[in-house]
N, C-alpha and C positions, 0 to 999 in steps of 0.2 A: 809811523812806518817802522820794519823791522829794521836794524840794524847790526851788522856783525862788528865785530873789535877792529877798528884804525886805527889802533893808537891813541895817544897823547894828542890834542887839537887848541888849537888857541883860544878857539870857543868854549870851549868847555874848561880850558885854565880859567877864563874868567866866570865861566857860571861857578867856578868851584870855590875863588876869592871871594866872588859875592855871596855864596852857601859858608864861607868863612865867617863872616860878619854877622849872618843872621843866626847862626847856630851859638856864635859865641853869643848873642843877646838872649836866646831861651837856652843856653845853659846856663845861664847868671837867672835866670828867671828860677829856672827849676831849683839852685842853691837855695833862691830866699823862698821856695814853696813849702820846704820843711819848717819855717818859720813861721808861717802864714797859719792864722788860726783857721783860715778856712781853704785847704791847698789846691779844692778844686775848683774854686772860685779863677786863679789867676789861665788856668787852661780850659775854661769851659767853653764848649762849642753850640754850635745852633742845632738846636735838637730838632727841629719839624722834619717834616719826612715829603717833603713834595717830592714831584716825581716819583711817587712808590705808586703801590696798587691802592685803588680806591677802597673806601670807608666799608664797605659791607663785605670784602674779602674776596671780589672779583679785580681780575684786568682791568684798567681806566680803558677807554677804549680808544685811545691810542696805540694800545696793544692788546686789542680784543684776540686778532687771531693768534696769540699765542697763549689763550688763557688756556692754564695747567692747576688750576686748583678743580678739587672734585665737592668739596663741601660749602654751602653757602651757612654761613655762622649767625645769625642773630643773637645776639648782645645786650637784650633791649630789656622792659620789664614785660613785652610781649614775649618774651623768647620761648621757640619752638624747641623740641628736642634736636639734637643734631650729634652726630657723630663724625669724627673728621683726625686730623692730625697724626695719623699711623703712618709709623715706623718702627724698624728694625736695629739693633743692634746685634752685636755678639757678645756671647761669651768666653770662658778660657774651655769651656766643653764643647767638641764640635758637635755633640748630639743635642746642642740644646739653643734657641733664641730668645731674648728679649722682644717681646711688642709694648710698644708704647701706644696710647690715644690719650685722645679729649673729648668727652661729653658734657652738651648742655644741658641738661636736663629740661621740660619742661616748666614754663613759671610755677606751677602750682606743687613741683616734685622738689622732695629734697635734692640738695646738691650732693649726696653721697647714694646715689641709684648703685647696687651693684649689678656690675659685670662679668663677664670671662668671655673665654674665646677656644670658641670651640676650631678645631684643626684635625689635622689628616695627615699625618705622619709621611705616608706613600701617599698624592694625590690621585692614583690610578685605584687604590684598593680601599672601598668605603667603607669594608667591615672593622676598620678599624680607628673609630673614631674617639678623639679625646677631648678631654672639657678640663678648663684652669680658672679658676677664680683671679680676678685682677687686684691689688694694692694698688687705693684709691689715695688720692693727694691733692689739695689745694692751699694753694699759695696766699695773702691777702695784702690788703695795702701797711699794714704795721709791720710788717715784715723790709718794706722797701729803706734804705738807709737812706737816703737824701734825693735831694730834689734834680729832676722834674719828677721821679719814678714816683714817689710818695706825693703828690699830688692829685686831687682827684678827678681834676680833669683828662687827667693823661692814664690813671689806672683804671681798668678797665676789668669785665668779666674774664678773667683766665680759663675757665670751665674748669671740669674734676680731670686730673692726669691720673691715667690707668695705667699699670704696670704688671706684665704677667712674662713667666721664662714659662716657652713650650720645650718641653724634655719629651727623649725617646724619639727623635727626629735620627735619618740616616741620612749618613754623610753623604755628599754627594745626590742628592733624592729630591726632587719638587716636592714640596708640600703645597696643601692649601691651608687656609686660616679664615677665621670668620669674627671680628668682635662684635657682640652683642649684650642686650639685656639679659641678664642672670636667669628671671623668671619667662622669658623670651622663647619659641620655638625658633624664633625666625619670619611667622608670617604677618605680625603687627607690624613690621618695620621693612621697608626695605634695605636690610645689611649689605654691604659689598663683600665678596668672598675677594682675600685677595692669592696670590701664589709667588712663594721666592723657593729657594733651595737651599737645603740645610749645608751649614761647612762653605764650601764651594762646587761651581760647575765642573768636571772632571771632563764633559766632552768637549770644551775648546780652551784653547790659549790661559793660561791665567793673566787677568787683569784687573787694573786698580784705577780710578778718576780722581785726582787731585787737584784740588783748591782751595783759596780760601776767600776772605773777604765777598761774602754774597749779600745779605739782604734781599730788599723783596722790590729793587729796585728794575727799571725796564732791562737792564743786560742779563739779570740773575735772569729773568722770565726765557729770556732771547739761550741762555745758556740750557736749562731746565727742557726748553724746546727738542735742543738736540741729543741730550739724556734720555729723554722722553721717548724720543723716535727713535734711538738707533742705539747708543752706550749702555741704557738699562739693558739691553738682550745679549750685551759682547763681558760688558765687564761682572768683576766680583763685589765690588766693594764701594764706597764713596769714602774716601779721605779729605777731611773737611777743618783744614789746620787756623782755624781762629775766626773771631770775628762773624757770628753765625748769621744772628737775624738784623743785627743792630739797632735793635729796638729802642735802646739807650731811653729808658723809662717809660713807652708807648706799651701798653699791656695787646692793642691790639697789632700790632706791627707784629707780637711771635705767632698771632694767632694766624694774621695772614705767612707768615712763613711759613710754619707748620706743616700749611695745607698745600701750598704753594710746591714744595719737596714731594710731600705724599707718592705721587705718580711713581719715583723713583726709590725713594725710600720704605716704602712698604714691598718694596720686591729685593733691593739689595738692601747691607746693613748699611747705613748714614754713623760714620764713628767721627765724632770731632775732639778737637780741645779747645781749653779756653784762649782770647786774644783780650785786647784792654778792653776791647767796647760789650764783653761778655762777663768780663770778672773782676777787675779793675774799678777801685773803685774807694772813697776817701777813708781812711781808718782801717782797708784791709791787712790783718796783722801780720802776714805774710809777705809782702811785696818783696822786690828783686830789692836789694841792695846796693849794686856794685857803684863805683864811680862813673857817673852821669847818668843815672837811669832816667832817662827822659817819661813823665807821666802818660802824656799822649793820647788825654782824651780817655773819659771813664765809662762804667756802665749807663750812665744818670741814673744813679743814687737805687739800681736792681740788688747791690751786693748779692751778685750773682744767684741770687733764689732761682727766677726763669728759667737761667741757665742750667743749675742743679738739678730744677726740678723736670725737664720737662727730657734731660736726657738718662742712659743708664748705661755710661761704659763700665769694663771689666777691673775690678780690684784685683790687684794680687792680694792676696790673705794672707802673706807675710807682714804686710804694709798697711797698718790701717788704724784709722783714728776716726771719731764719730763725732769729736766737738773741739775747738779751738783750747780749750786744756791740754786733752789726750794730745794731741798736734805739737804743743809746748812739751810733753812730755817724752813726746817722740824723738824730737830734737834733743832732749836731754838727751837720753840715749845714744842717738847720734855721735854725739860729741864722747861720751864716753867710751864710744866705742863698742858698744853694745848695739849693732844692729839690725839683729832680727826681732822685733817685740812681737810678744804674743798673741797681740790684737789684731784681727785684722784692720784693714782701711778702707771704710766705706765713701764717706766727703769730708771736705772743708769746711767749718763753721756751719754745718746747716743739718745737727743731730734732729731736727722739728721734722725733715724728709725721710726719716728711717720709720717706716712703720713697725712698731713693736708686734701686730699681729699675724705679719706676714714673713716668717721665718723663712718663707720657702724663693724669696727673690736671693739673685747672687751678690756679694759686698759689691759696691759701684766707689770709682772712682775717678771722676770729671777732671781732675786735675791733673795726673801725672796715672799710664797706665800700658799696659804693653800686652801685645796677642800676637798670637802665630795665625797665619791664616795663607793657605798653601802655602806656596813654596819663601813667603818673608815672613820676617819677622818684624810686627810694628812697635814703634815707640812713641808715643806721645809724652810729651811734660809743654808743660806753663812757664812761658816767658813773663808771666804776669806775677811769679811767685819765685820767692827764694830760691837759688841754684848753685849758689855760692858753695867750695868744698866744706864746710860745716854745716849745710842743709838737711833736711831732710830729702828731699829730690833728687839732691846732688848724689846723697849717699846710694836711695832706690837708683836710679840710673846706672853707675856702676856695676851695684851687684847683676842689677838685669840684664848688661849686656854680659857681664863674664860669665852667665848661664847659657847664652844660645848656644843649640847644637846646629854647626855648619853645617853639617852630613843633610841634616833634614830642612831646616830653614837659610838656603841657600843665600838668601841677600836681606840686608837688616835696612830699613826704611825709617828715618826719622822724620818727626812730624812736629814744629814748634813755629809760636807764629814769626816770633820777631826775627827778621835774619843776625846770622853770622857775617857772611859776606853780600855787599851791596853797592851799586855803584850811582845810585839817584843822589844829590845832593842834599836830599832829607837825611838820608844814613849815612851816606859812607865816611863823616866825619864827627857823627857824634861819641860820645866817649863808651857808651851804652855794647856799641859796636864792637870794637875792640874789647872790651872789658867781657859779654857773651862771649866772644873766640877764644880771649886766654882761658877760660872756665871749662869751656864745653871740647873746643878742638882735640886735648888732649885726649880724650877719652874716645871721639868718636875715628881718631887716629889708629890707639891704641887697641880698639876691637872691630878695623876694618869696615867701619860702615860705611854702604854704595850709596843712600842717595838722601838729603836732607830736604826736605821740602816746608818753606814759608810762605806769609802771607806778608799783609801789613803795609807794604806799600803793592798801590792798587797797579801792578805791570808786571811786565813778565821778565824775567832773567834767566838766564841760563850759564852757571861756571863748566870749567873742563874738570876733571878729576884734580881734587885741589887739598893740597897738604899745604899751610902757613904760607900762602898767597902763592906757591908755585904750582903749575900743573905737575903731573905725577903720571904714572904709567904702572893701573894696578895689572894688568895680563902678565908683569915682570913681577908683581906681588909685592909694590908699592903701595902703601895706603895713603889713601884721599878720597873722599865723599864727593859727586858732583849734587853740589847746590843750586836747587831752583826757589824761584820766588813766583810763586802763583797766585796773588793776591790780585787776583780778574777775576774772580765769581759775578760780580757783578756793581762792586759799590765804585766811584766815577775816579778815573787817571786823578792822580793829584801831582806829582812830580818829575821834574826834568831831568834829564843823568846828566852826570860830570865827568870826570876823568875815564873814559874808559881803560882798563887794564887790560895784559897778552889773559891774564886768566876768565875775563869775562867772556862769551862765544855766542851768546844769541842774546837781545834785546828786543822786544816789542811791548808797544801802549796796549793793544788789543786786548777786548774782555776773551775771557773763555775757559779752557781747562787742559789738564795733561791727562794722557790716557798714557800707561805704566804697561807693558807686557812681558811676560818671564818667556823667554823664548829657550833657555835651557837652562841646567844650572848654573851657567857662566856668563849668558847674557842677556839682561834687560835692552827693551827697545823702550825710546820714548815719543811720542808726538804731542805738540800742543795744538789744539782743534780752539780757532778763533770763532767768539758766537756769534756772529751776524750768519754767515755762509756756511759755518758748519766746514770750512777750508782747513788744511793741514796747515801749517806755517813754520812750521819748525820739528825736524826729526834730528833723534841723537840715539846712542847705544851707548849701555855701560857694560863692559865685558871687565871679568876679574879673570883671574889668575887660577890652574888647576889645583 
């Protein structure tokens, strides 16, 4: 049930002694992990996937009538051709998209068939028709760092991931799009033609859906229902801050995600980051630092290939490295003070996804990355990777926010999974907690940012306008970010709150999502929409200062 802030309660003093006890035993845990020849061995969790959607990549039928996937996949050594898994990203150009898919090819066809995708600039005006060859990519099981992922019962067909940016798109304009086979008209197959809009919708409201923690469990289904029917026609964007498919070493659990999203992702862009059960994971050379960073559960043994490969967010091309050297080298820089490098920033350890023949995709970067898009400006970075003031993140971060122009990007949106502030008795006393706040606060103080949005624990939270645990009043032109925790896409409640604080304001267990609206340049409106009923449950406003 919802709850709003009472106060201090007896109840909750002692659920917080006894969250005392158990945190101080897996922080003593996680000390002796760094010692541990095998660190993931002491947090590993039960990786099977029950309760998700069934083995050939439909609804169990428990939840037939909300089945939202459009592609059925075979897998098998009979496997038929199929095309599926389309979606949209952006880039830092609003005349241009990212599409992504997956094709099986036929048994008998190589696994490198090409594609492109043919589109329509103007959906209304068919004399103008364009064609883009795709940069093809697959993944394999030598790739996967540890177990269960590198197992061969658990890895599975990933199909060939296609990558194409449609350029010469108008802002504000429907397009059509269509991916097919390369030597293809169109009438050997039936192609779905899909339609989104380049930029954004300019005739209503601007808006944004936020969440995280989804998978392809029955609430993600129950949530995707209500996207489906009514959010994909209102909003711009999906903001999808950690924790995607949670495949955690199932090759077929991204497949069923993939397609699962489709409905809505192939009309608006799907932009995520990573969370531990996406990129996280044993021997990453990068990991967070700080004191107590709690492990909490890894990719199973993906070192984030899946992840890497199957999305393609925006680089800044000040900021870029292509392999865990260049990465080291950046850091040097870094530190020296040196940092703008020459290179740009494509990914993290995973130079094998840079096709060398396809010069015409844009630098991609999964891990820390930032876009304008109407009237905000977004930020995404990795709780999962160093942020510490000698980082490289830490450094990007900074200079990104001391670049936005307020005039035009009126409200700055953060996107990370693990919170800052939290009031469940998983978080609110590990040291990981505090130790992100001292790090990040200052900065998101510093350039005014409206609204921080997490995952990670699976409930919903809502702060008031919050600078170092007091409310604030930015309309007086006080700075403080209100902090939500949306980690309800769909993966199941795991924790009970404790203390609640004056600065916590809304609280509920319910699956679902935030729908985000710019109502002028001073005030966002926010509503979280609970997914069984598709019911409002909680509204707020964030208004700034002229």
């Amino acid at each position: 049930m919802p709850m709003q802030n009472k106060g201090r309660t007896a109840a909750g003093s002692a659920a917080l002694l006894v969250a005392a006890v158990l945190i101080a035993i897996l922080v003593i845990a996680e000390a002796k992990r760094f010692a541990s020849p095998n660190p993931l061995q002491l947090f590993k969790r039960d990786h099977r996937n029950s309760g998700e959607l069934s083995a050939d990549g439909w609804v169990t039928e428990r939840e037939s009538s909300t089945k939202v996937t459009t592609v059925k996949t075979q897998a098998t050594g009979n496997q038929t051709y199929s095309l599926g898994e389309v979606h949209l990203a952006l880039t830092h150009d609003p005349t241009q998209m990212i599409v992504q898919f997956t094709v099986f090819p036929n048994a008998t066809e190589s696994d490198y068939v090409p594609h492109k995708v043919v589109y329509y600039p103007d959906k209304d005006d068919l004399s103008n028709r364009k064609e883009v060859i795709t940069s093809m990519y697959r993944y394999n099981i030598t790739q996967m760092c540890g177990d269960p992922a590198n197992k061969p019962e658990n890895f599975g067909n990933p199909g060939t991931i296609h990558t194409a940016v449609l350029t010469g798109l108008i802002p504000g304009k429907a397009f059509n799009y269509q991916p097919r086979r390369f030597y293809e008209d169109g009438s050997a197959y039936h192609y779905e033609t899909f339609t989104a809009v380049a930029d954004f919708n300019r005739t209503r409201p601007y808006s944004a859906i936020l969440f995280g923690d989804m998978g392809t469990h029955g609430e993600a289904v129950n949530n995707m229902k209500h996207l489906v029917n009514k959010y994909v026609n209102e909003a711009n964007l999906v903001l999808h801050v950690g924790d995607v498919a949670y495949a955690r070493g199932k090759t077929e659990t991204w497949t069923k995600f993939m397609n699962m999203i489709q409905p809505v992702a192939s009309r608006i862009p799907w932009m995520v980051n990573c969370g531990n059960h996406d990129c996280l994971y044993d021997g990453q050379p990068f990991q967070p630092n700080w004191l107590g960073y709690f492990w909490a559960g890894g990719d199973g043994g993906e070192c984030a290939v899946p992840y890497n490969a199957r999305f393609h967010m925006p680089a800044d091309a000040n900021w870029t490295v292509a392999t865990d050297a260049d990465l080291r080298a950046l850091r040097e820089r870094v530190r020296n003070k040196n940092i703008r490098p020459s290179v740009p920033y494509h990914q993290v350890s995973l130079s094998s996804q840079i096709d060398p023949k396809n010069s015409a995709l844009p630098p991609k970067n999964n891990i820390f990355y930032s876009f304008n898009h109407g009237p905000i400006h977004y930020v995404m970075i990795s709780t999962e990777h160093d942020m510490t003031e000698n980082s490289v993140q830490y450094a990007w971060l900074e200079a990104d926010l001391a670049k936005v122009n307020r005039s035009e990007q009126h409200f700055i949106v953060v996107g990370m999974h693990r919170p800052l502030y939290d009031v469940t008795i998983c978080g609110e006393l590990l040291p990981e907690t505090a130790g992100m706040r001292q790090i990040l606060e200052p900065l998101l103080l510093k350039y005014k940012v409206d609204v921080v949005v997490h995952g990670h624990y699976h409930q919903y939270e809502r702060t008031c306008a919050l600078a170092k645990e007091k409310c604030v009043d930015p309309t007086k032109g006080e700075a403080g970010p209100t902090y939500l925790i949306v980690g309800t896409g769909g993966k199941a409640t795991t924790c009970p709150w404790g203390v609640v604080p004056e600065w916590s304001k809304y609280l509920a267990f319910q699956f679902g999502f935030v729908q985000l609206t710019v109502e002028s340049p001073y005030k966002l409106t926010g509503q979280f929409i609970e997914s069984v009923n598709g019911t409002v449950i909680d509204t707020f406003e964030i208004v700034r200062g002229n």
